[in-house]
C-alpha positions as CSV (number, residue, x, y, z in Angstrom):
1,X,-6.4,13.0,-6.8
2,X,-3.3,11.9,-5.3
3,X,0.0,14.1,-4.1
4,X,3.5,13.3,-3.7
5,X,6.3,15.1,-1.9
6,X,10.0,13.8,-1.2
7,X,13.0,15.2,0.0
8,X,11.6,18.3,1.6
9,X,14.1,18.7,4.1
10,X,12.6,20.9,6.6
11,X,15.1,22.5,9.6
12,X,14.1,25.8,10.4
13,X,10.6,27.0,10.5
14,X,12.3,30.2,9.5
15,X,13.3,29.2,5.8
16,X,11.0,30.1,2.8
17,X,11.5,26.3,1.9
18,X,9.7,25.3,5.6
19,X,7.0,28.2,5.0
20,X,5.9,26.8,1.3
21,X,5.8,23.2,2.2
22,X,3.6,24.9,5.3
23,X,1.5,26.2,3.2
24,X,1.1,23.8,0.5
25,X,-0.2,21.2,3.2
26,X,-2.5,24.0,4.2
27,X,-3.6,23.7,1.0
28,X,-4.1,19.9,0.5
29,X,-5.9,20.5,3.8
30,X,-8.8,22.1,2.0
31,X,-8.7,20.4,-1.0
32,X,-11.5,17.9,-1.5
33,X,-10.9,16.4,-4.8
34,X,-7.5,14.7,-2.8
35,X,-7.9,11.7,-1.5
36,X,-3.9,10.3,-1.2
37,X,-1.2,11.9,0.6
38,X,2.3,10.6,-0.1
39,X,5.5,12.0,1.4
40,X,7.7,9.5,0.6
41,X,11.1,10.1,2.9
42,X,13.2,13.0,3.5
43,X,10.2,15.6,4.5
44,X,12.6,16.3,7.5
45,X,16.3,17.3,7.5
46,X,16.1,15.3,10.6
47,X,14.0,13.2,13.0
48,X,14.6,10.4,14.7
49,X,12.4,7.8,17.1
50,X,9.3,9.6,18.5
51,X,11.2,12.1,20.8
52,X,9.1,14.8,21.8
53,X,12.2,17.1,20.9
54,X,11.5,16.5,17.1
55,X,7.8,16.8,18.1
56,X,8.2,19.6,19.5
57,X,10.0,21.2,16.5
58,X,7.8,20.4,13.8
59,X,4.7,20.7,15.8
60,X,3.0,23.1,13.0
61,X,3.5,20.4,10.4
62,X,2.7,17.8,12.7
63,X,-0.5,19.5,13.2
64,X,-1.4,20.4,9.9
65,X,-1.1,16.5,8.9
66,X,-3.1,15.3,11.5
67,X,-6.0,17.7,10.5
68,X,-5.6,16.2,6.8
69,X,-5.7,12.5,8.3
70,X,-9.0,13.4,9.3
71,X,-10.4,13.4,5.8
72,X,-7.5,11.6,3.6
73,X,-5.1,9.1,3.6
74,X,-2.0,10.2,4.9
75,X,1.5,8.0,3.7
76,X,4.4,8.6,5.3
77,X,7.7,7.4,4.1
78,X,10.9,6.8,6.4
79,X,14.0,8.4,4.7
80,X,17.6,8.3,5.5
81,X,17.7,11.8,7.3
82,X,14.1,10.7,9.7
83,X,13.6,7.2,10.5
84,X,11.9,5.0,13.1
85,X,9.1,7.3,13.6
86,X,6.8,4.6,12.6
87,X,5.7,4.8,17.0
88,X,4.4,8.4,16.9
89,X,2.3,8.3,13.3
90,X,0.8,5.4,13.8
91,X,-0.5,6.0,16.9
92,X,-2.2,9.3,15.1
93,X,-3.8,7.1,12.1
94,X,-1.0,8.0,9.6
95,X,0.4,5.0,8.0
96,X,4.3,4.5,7.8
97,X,6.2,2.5,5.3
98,X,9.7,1.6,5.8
99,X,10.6,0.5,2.8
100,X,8.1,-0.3,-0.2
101,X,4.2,0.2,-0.9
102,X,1.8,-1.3,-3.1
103,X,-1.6,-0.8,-3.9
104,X,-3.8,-0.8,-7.2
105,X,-6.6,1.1,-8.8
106,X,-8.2,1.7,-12.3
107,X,-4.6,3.2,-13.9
108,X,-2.4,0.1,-12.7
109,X,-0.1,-1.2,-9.6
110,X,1.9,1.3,-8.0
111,X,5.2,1.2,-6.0
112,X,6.3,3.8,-3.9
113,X,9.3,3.9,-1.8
114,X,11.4,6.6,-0.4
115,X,14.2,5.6,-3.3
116,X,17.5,4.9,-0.9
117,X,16.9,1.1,-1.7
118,X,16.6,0.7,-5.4
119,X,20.4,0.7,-6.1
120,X,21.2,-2.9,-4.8
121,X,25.0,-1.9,-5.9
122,X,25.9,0.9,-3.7
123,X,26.9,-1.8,-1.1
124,X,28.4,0.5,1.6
125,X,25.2,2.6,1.7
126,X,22.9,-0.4,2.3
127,X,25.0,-1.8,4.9
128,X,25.1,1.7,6.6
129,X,21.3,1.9,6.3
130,X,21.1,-1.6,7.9
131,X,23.4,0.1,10.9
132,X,20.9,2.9,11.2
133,X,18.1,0.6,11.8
134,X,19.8,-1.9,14.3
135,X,19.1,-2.4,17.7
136,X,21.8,-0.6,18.9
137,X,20.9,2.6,17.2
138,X,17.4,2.2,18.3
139,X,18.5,1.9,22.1
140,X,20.4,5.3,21.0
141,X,17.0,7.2,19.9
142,X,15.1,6.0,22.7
143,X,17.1,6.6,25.6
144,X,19.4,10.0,24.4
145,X,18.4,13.4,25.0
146,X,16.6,14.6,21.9
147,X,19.2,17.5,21.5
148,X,22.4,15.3,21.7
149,X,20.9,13.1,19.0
150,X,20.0,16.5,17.4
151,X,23.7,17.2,17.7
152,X,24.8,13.9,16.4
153,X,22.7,14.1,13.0
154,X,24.2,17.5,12.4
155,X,27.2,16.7,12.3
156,X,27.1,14.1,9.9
157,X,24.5,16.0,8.1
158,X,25.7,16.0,4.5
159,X,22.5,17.4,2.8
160,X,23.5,20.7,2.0
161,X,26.8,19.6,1.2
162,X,26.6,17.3,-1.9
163,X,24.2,15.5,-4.2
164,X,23.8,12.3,-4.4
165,X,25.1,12.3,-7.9
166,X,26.3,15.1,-9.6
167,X,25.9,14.7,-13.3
168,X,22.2,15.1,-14.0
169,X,23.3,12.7,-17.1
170,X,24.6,10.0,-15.2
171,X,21.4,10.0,-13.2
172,X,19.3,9.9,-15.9
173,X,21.3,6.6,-17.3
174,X,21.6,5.0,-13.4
175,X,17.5,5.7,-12.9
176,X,16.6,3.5,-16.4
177,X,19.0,0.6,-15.4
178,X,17.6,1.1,-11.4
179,X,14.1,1.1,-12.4
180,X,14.1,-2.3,-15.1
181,X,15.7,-4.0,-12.5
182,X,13.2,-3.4,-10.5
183,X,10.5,-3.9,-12.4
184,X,12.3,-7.6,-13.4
185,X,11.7,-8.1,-9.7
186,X,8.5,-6.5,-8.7
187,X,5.5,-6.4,-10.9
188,X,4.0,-2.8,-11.1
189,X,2.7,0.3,-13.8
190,X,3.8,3.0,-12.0
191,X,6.7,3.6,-9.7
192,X,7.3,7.0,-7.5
193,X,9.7,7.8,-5.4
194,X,12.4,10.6,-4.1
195,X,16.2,9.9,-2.6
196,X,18.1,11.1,-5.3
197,X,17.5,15.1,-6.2
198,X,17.1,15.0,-9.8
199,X,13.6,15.3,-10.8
200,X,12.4,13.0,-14.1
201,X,9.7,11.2,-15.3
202,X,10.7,8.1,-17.9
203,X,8.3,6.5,-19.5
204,X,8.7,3.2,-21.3
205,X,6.4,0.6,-23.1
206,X,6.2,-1.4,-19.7
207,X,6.0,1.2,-16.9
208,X,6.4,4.7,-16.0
209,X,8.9,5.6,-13.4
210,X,8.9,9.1,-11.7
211,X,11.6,10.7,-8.9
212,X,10.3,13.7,-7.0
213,X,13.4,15.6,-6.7
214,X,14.4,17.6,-4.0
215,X,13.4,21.4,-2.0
216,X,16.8,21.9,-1.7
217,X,16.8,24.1,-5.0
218,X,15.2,27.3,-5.7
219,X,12.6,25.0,-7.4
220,X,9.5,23.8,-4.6
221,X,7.8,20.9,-6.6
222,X,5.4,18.6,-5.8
223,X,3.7,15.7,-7.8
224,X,-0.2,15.2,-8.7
225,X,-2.1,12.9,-10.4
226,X,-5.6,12.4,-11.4
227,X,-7.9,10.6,-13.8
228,X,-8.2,13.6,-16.4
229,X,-4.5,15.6,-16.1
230,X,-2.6,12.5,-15.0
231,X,1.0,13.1,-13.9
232,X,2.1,17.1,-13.1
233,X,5.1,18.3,-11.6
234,X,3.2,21.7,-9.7
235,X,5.5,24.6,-8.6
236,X,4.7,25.4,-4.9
């Protein structure tokens, strides 16, 4: 069995949304039938580099997927809200995938990506992505106090604020034409993935294409899939 979670957007251990993606993983934790672990972006409303001040915050969920690493494989996608981290979860066994990942088995190819790359139009957010991974904001993580980059990401936080599209409609139109270009440049069965808070699942003669949605609702969802059920959206 494999799992799927995007766009989590954990801040304050105090939230009922941090407490039931706390207790989900403790969950997955004892669940032997799962053998793939995929949070594909977004899991945190912000994290940046392997500063022990983001450590140090999530160090309850941190824990929790280290004891799961022990016994599955953990995935870890970088997001556009916590990036870089690649340095701290590798070092614990967890893999990290900044941008896409493949891999086969007996249903097909799969790719997985956090979803912020799949719509090659939106040129001002791919060149703002490309800033957030240059050099220069890299020196940035690694040499300013965790609570002034803390500081910084806050204020240009704009989860809360707006969706990433508003018209559930629209979506639904942009996430056919995003997807079969994609799959006119990457070969694949299935494709998962988060980024943009509309949950769906299109299926075509060619491929089946799934986005996670977001936590940000009063809906907690997370994706499964195994041999006999196949796909399922499961309320947390």
């Amino acid at each position: 069995m494999y799992v799927f979670a995007s766009d989590v957007h954990l801040s304050n251990p105090k939230d009922e949304r941090y407490k039931a993606f706390k207790a989900w993983l403790v969950l997955v934790s004892k669940n032997k039938e799962i053998s793939k672990v995929f949070l594909m972006g977004d899991i945190f409303d912000l994290w940046l580099g392997d500063r022990k001040h983001f450590i140090s915050k999530y160090q309850d969920i941190v824990d929790i997927l280290l004891e799961i690493s022990k016994s599955k494989e953990v995935h870890i996608f970088e997001g556009n809200h916590d990036f870089q981290m690649g340095s701290f979860w590798s070092k614990k066994g967890i893999r990290v995938h900044k941008s896409f990942y493949e891999f086969s088995d007996d249903n097909g190819k799969w790719l997985l990506t956090h979803g912020d790359l799949i719509d090659l139009e939106d040129k001002n957010y791919l060149l703002l992505r490309k800033f957030f991974r240059s050099f220069f904001i890299r020196f940035l993580i690694k040499f300013l106090p965790g609570f002034i980059l803390s500081l910084i990401g806050s204020s240009i936080n704009t989860t809360d604020k707006k969706s990433p599209l508003k018209d559930a409609e629209l979506f639904k139109r942009n996430w056919r034409k995003w997807t079969e270009s994609l799959k006119s440049r990457r070969d694949f069965d299935i494709f998962v993935c988060g980024h943009y808070h509309f949950r769906t699942d299109l299926e075509t003669s060619d491929y089946r294409a799934l986005n996670l949605g977001s936590w940000l609702g009063s809906e907690y969802k997370v994706l499964s899939y195994d041999p006999v059920n196949k796909f399922q959206f499961i309320s947390v």
